[in-house]
C-alpha positions in Angstrom: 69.0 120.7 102.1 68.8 119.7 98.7 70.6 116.3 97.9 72.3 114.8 95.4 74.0 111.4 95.7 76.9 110.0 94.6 77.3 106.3 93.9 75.0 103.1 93.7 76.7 101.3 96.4 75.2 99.1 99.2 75.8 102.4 101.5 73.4 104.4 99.7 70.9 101.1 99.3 71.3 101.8 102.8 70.1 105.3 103.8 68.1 106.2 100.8 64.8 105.3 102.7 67.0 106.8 106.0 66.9 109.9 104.2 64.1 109.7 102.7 62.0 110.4 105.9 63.8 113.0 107.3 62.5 116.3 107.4 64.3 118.8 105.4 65.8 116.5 103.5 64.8 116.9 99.6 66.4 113.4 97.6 67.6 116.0 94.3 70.0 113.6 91.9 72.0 110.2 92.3 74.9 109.7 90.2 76.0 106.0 89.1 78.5 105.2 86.9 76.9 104.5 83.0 77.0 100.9 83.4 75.4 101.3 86.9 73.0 103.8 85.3 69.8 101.6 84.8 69.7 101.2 88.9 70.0 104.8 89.4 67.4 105.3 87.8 64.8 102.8 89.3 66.3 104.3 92.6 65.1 107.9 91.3 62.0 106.2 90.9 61.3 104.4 94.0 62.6 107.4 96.2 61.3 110.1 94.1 64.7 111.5 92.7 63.7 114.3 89.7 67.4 113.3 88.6 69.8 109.9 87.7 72.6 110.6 85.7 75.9 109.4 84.8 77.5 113.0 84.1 78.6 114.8 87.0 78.8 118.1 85.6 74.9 118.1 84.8 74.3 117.1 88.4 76.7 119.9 89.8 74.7 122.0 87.5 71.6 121.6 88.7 70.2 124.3 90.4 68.0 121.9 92.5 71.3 120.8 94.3 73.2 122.5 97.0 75.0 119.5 98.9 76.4 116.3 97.4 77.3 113.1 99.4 80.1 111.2 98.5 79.4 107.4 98.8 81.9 106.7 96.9 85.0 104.5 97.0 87.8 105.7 99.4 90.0 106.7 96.6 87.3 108.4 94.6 86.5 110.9 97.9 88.8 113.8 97.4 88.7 114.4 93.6 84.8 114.7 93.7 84.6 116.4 97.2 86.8 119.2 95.2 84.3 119.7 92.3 81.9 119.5 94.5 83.4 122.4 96.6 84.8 124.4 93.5 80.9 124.4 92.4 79.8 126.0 95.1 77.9 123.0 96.9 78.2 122.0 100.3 79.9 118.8 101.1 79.3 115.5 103.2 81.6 112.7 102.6 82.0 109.3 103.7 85.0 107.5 105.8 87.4 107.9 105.6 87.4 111.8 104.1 90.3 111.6 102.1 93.4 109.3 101.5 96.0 111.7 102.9 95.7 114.3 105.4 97.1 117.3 102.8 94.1 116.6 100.5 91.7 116.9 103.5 93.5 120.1 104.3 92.8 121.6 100.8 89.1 120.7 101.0 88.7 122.7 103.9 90.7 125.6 102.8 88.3 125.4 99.2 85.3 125.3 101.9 86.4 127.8 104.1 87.5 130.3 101.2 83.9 129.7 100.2 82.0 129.8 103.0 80.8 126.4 102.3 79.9 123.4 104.6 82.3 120.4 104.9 81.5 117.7 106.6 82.3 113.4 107.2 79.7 110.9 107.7 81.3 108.9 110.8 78.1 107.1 112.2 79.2 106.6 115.9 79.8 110.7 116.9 76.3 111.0 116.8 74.5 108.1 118.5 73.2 108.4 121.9 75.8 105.4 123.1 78.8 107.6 122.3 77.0 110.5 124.1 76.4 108.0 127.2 79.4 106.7 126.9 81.7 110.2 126.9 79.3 111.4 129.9 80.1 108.6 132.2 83.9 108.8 131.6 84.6 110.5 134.9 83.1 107.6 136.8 86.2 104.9 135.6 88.5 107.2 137.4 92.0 107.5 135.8 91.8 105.9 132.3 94.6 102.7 131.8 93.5 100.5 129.0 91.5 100.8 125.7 91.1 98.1 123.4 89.1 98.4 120.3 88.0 95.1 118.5 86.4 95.8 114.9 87.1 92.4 113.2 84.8 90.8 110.9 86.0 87.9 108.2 85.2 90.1 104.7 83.2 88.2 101.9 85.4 89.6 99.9 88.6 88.2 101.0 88.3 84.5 99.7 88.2 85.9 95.9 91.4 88.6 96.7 93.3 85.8 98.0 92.7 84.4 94.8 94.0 87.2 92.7 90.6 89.1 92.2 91.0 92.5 93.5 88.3 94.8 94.5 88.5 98.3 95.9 88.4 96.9 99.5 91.3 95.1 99.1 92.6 97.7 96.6 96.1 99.5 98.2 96.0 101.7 95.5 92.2 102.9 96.0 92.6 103.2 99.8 91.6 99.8 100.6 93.0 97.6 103.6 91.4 96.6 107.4 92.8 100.4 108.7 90.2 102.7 106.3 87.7 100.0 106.3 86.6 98.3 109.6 89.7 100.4 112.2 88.6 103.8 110.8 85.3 103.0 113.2 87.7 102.6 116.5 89.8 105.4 115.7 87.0 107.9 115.3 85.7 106.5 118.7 88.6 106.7 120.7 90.3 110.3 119.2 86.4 111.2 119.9 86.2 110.4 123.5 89.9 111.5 124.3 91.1 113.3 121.3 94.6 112.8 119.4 97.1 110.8 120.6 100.6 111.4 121.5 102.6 108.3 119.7 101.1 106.2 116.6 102.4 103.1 115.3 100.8 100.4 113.3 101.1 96.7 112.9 99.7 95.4 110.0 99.1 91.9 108.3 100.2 92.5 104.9 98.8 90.7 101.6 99.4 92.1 98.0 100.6 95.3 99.3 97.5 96.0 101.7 96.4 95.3 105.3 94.2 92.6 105.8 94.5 93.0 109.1 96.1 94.7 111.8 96.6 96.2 115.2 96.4 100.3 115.8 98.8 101.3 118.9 98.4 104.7 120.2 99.8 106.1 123.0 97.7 108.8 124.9 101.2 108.9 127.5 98.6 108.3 130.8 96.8 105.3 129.4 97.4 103.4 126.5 95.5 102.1 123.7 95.0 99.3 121.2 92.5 99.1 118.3 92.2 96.2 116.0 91.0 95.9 112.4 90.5 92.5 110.6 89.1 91.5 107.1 91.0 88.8 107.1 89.6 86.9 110.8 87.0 87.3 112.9 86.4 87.1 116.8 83.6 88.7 119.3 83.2 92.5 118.0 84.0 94.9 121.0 85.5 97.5 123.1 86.8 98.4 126.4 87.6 101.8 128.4 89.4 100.1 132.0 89.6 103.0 134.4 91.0 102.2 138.1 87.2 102.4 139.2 85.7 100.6 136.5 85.3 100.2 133.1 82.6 100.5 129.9 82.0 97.3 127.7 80.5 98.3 124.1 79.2 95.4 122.8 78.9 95.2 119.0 80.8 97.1 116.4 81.9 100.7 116.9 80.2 102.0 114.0 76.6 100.9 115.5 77.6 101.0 119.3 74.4 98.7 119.9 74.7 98.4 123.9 76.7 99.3 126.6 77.9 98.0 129.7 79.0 100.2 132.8 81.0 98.0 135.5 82.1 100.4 138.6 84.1 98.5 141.1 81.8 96.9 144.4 78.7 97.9 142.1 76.2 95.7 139.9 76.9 96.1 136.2 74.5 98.5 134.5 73.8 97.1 130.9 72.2 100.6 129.0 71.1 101.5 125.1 70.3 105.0 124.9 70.8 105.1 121.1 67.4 106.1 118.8 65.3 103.1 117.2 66.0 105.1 113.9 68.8 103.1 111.6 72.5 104.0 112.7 72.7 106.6 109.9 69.7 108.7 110.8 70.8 110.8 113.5 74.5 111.9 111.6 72.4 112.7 108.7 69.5 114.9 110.7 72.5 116.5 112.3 73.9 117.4 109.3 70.7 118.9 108.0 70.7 121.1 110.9 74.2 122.0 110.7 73.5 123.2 107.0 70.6 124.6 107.1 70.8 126.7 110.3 74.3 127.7 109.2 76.1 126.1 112.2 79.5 127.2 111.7 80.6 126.6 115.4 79.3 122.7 115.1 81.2 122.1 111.8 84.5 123.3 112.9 84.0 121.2 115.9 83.1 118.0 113.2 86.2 119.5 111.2 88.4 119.6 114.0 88.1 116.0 115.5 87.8 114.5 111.4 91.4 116.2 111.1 92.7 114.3 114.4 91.5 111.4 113.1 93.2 112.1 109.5 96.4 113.0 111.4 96.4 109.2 113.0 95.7 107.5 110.0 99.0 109.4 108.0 100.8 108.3 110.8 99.7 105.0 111.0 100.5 104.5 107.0 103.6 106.5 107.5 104.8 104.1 110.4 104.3 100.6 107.9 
């Protein structure tokens, strides 16, 4: 897989030396915005990038380049998934894909009509926790309760609240506590039990955007609550109560750093089956597979649970 990517941000800080080490993987162009341009470029030259540019075009030009990743702001996603796809690369995108669930429907038709791979980084789907976690399922009997608690006080929030406004905090480029810190819940819970029947969504609303807010969504058997906060923060976890036990992440969902297994009359079982590699490693190594060994199967599965997800999240902004 041949690499370019997109944006400057702490995200690709991040994973360039995740990516950087994992077999094929080749590191092929980084685009930055021009004023942004001078730290592409010592990124090219600390992780051995043959191109930094400010000019899309030149990098979707390149013949050194067959996939781009998008780590860009939420808004940006769509627009330059699209040229991405409509120049005949393959596609991984960041959370969430797209804004709306229509323009995630007409980046798979472009990839599909293509023959081209589409796919969204979501960190959690692809840790050994989630896997552990899905497998033991069964034992917590009939499911009852989920609650999801991804709330972290944003460094950000002090200077919105007085008036400065950046993307996170942006309603118009798909800022707010629901794309941002609940986007990690939701992909956990429609992973593990797929989409709901009922959404609704109860949001603390500043200058037109959720600071905060609480996800209900009704699976009709069990219910479920996940909760997104920017604006507060409290102990980051989740619960799956079953009437013969229940599963305790502890930590954010995004990282799903340990888990606890309570069965009822037994000894709780505290387990961490995830890799030592960083939290993006294994998405990324999947996706390498998935691309290069043509796995068509595996990306409609990815494609199928990122639209249940997308489906939520229009309901959710539809039900404000």
């Amino acid at each position: 897989m041949k690499l370019a990517i997109l944006g400057t941000g702490k995200i690709v800080d991040e994973v360039l030396p995740v990516l950087k080490e994992i077999n094929g993987i080749e590191l092929s162009a980084i685009l930055s915005t021009p004023r942004s341009l001078e730290k592409a470029q010592k990124l090219a030259e600390i992780y051995g990038i043959s191109q930094a540019s400010s000019d899309y075009d030149s990098i979707l030009a390149n013949p050194d380049v067959d996939t781009i990743y998008v780590a860009l702001p939420n808004h940006l996603h769509y627009d330059y998934a699209k040229k991405a796809l409509q120049a005949g690369k393959h596609v991984i995108c960041e959370k969430p894909f797209t804004l709306t669930l229509a323009e995630f429907e007409d980046l798979v038709a472009i990839a599909e009509q293509r023959q081209l791979f589409l796919l969204e980084a979501i960190t959690n789907q692809y840790l050994g926790n989630f896997s552990y976690v899905k497998e033991n399922l069964p034992k917590l009997g009939d499911i009852k309760i989920v609650e999801c608690n991804y709330s972290q006080y944003s460094s950000r929030y002090d200077a919105f609240k007085r008036g400065e406004i950046a993307p996170a905090f942006d309603p118009e480029k798909g800022g707010g506590a629901l794309r941002d810190l609940n986007i990690y819940n939701i992909h956990l819970v429609v992973g593990l039990f797929g989409k709901p029947e009922m959404v609704h969504y109860l949001a603390n609303m500043e200058r037109g955007v959720d600071t905060s807010g609480m996800l209900i969504m009704d699976y009709g058997h069990f219910k479920c609550v996940c909760i997104g906060a920017k604006d507060c923060s409290a102990d980051i976890r989740s619960t799956i109560q079953g009437n013969k036990g229940s599963v305790t992440i502890l930590g954010p969902t995004n990282t799903m750093p340990e888990v606890n297994l309570s069965l009822n009359g037994q000894s709780m079982q505290l387990v961490n089956q995830n890799s030592l590699n960083h939290r993006m490693h294994d998405e990324f190594v999947a996706f390498q597979n998935i691309i290069s060994n043509r796995e068509y199967n595996n990306q409609k599965a990815a494609l199928e649970h990122s639209r249940a997800v997308m489906e939520v999240l229009d309901a959710a902004i539809k039900s404000l």
